[in-house]
C-alpha positions as CSV (number, residue, x, y, z in Angstrom):
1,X,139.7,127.1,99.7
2,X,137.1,127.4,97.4
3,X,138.3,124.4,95.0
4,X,137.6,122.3,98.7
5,X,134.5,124.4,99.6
6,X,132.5,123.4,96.2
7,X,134.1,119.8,96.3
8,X,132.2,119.3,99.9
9,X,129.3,121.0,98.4
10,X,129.5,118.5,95.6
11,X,129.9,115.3,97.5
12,X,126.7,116.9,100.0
13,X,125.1,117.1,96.8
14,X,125.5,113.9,95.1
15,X,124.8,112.5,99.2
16,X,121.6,114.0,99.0
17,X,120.6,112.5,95.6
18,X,121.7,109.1,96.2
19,X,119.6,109.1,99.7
20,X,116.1,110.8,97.6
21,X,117.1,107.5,95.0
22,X,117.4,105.4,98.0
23,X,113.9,106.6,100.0
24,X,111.9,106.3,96.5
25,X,113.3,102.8,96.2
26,X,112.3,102.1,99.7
27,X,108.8,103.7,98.9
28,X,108.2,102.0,95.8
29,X,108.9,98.3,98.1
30,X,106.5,99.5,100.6
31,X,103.9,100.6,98.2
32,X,104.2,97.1,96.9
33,X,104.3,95.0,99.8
34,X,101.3,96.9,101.2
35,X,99.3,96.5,98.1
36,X,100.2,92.5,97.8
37,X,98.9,91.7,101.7
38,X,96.2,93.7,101.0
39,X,95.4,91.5,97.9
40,X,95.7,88.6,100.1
41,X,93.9,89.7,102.8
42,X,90.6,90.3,100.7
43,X,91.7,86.9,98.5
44,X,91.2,85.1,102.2
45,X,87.6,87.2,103.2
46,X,86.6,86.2,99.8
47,X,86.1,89.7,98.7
48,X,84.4,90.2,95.4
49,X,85.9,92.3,92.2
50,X,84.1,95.8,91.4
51,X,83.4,94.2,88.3
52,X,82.1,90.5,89.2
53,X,79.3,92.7,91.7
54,X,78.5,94.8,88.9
55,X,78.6,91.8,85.9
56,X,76.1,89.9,88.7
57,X,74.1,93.4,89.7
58,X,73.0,93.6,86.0
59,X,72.0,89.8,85.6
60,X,69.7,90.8,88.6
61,X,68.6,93.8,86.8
62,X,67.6,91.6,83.9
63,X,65.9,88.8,85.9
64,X,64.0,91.2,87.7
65,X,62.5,93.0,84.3
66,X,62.2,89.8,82.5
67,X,60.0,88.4,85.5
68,X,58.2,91.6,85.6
69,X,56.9,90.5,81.7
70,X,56.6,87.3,82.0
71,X,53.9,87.7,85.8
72,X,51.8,90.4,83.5
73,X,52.0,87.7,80.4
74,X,50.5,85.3,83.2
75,X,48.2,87.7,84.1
76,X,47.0,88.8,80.6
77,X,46.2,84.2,80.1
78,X,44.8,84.3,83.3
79,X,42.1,86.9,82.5
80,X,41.7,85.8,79.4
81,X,41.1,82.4,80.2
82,X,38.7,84.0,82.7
83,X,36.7,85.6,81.1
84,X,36.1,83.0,78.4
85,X,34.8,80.2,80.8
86,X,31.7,82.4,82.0
């Protein structure tokens, strides 16, 4: 009896690892699949990468000071051309 009683407990055992191996698998496809139409779906609304908004954010940032200089350079001719026509 207790030769058949750890033989079922065995078999429940191995049962039970084979179905956890089983629902990981199954996990790991839907993980997957989820992640792949979710590519797709920002692919098709023509999403933009973290690092594309940030590369282009930064460009921005430099425009922005660079024009800053270059309307005070303006400014600086400006008077000076100013007041050296009286």
């Amino acid at each position: 009896m207790t030769q058949t009683t750890n033989r079922f407990f065995d078999e429940m055992a191995r049962l039970m690892n084979d179905a956890a191996g089983v629902a990981s698998g199954v996990r790991r496809e839907f993980d997957t699949m989820f992640r792949n139409q979710a590519d797709r779906i920002l692919r098709d609304l023509d999403v933009v990468k973290r690092e594309e908004f940030e590369a282009v954010k930064e460009m921005a940032r430099l425009a922005r000071e660079e024009n800053e200089a270059l309307k005070a350079r303006i400014a600086a001719l400006e008077a000076k051309l100013g007041s050296g026509n009286p």
